[in-house]
C-alpha positions as CSV (number, residue, x, y, z in Angstrom):
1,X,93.8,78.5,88.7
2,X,91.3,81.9,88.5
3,X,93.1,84.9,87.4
4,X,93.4,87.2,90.1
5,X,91.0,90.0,89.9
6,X,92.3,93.4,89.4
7,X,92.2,95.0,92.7
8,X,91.0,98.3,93.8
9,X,93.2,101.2,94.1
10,X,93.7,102.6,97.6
11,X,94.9,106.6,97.6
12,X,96.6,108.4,100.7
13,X,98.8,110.3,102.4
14,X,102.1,109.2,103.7
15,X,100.9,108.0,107.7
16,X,97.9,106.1,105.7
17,X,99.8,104.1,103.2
18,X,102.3,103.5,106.4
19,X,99.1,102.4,108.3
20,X,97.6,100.2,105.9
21,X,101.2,98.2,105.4
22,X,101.6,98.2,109.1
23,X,98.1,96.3,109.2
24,X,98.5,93.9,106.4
25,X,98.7,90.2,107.1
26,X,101.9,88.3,106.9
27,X,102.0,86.9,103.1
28,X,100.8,90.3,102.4
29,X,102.3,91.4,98.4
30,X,101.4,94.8,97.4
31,X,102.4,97.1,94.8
32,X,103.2,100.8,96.2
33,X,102.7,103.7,93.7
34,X,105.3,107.2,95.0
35,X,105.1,110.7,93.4
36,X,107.9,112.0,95.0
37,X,110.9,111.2,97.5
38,X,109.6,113.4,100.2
39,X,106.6,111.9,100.9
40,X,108.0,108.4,100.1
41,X,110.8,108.8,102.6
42,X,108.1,110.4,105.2
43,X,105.8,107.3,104.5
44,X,108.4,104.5,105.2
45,X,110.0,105.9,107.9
46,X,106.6,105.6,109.7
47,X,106.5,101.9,108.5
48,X,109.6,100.8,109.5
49,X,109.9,102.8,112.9
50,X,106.4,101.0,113.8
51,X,107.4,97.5,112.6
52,X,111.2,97.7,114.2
53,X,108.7,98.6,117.2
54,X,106.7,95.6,116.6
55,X,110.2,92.8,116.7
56,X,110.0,92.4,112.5
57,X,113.0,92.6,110.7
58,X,112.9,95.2,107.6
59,X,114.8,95.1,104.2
60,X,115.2,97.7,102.3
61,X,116.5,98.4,98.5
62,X,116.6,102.0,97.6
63,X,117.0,103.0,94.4
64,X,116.6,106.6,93.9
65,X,118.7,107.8,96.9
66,X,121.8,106.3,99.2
67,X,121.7,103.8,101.4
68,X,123.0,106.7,103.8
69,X,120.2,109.2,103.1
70,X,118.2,106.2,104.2
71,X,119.9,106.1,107.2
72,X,119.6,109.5,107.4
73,X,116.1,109.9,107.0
74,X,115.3,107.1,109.6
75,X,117.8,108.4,112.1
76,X,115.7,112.0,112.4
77,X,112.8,113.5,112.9
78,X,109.5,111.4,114.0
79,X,111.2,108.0,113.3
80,X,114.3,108.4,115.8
81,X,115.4,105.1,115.2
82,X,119.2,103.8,116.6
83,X,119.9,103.0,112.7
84,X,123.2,101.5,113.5
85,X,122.2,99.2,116.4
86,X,118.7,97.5,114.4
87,X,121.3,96.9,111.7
88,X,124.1,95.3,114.1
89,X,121.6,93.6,115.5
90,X,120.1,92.6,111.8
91,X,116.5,93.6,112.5
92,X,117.3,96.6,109.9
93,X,119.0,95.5,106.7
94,X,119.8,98.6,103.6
95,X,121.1,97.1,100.5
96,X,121.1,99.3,96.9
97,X,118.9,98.2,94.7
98,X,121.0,97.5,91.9
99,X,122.8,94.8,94.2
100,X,119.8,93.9,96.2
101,X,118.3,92.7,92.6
102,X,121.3,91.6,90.3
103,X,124.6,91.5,92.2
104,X,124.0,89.3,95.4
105,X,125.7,86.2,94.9
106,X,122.7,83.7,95.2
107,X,119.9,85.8,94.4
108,X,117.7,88.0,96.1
109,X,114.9,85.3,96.2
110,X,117.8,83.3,98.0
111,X,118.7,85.6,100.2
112,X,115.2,86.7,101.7
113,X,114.4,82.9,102.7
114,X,117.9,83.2,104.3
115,X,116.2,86.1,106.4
116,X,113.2,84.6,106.8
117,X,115.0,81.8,108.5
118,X,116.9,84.1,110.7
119,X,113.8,85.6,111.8
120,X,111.8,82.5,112.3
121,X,115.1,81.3,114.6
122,X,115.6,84.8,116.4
123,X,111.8,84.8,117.3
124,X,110.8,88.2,115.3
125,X,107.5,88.3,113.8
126,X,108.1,89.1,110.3
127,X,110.3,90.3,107.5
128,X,109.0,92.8,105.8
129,X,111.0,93.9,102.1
130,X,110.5,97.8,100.8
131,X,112.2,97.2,97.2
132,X,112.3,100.2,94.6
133,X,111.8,98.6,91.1
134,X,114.0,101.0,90.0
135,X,116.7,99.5,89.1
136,X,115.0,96.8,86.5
137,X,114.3,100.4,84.5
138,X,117.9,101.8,85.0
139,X,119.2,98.6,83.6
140,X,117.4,98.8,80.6
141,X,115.4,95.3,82.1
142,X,112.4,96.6,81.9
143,X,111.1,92.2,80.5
144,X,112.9,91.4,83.0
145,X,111.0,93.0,85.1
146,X,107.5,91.9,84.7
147,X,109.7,88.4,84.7
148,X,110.9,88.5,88.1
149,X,107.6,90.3,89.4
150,X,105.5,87.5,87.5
151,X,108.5,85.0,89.7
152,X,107.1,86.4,93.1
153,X,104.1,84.5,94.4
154,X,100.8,86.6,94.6
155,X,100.9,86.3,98.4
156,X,103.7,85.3,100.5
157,X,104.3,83.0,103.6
158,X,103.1,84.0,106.6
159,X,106.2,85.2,107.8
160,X,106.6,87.5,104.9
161,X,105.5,90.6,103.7
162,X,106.6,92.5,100.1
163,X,105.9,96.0,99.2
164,X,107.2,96.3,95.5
165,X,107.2,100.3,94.8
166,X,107.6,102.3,92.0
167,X,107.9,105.6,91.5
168,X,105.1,106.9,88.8
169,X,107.6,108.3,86.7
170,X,108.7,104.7,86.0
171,X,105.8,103.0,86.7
172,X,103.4,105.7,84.8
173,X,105.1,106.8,81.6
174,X,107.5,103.7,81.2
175,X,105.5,100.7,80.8
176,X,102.8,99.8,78.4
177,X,99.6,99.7,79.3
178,X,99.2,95.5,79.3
179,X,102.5,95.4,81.5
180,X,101.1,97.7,84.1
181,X,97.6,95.8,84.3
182,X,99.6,92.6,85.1
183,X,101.6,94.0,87.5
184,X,98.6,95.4,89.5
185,X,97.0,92.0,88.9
186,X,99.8,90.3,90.3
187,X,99.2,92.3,93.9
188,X,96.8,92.2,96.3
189,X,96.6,95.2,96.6
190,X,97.6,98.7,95.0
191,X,98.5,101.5,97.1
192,X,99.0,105.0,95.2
193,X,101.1,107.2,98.1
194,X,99.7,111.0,97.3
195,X,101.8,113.8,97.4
């Protein structure tokens, strides 16, 4: 099989990178790029309100804030969302990251077929996952990082999409050079969220 080629860096404000994950096929795997929590939080409340709108199912691992503030942030302002009822209902799902990724019992790869079933059986559309990588650099995991990324298929089913995002701090200034060009090899597409 062809090595992927590199693909080409797309750069915008928080209701663009919303946009272009909102219009992404299902199987879509891209690697999302943050400056700051501000416009991170602005960028996938957008996302989320328009795909709850759309009957997906979301998951989401924080990493650099609560699973409250998420809630928080999606309860208010222009996303308005009834937080509570989409996760009683399991179209919204908040996990931490550190458990999302190394304390479910089976896995996070486990556990995301498990929701693709759901949603395949409950007639959404898609499952969407917004995971902070995080907590692979909090760990001290950085290997295992490009591991489990290098794990993840370069596109997913259909019924899928994965936005793995990093904030540049981690992404930037604490990877090498070779791990960060195989990471952005590994994605069809790289989205760099501008503050």
């Amino acid at each position: 099989m062809a090595k992927a080629q590199a693909p080409d860096i797309f750069s915008g404000n928080a209701m663009d990178i919303a946009q272009k994950l909102y219009e992404s096929e299902g199987g879509s795997h891209f690697l999302v790029l943050y400056h700051d929590l501000v416009t991170y939080r602005e960028m996938y409340s957008h996302y989320i309100k328009a795909t709850l709108d759309n009957n997906e199912i979301v998951l989401v691992l924080p990493f650099y804030e609560t699973i409250d503030s998420v809630r928080q942030i999606l309860s208010e302002d222009s996303a308005c969302i009834d937080v509570r009822e989409k996760e009683k209902e399991q179209s919204l799902l908040i996990i931490d990251g550190l458990k999302g990724y190394f304390g479910l019992p089976n896995g996070l790869m486990s556990f995301t077929k498990q929701l693709a079933e759901y949603a395949k059986t409950s007639g959404k559309n898609c499952v969407s996952i917004i995971g902070d990588m995080g907590p692979f650099f909090y760990n001290r995991k950085k290997d295992n990082l490009i591991g489990w990324e290098l794990e993840l298929p370069f596109r997913y089913h259909p019924s899928m999409k994965g936005f793995c995002v990093y904030h540049e701090k981690d992404f930037g200034k604490r990877l090498p050079e070779n791990d960060k060009e195989l990471l952005i090899g590994h994605h069809e597409q790289v989205l760099d969220l501008a503050a």
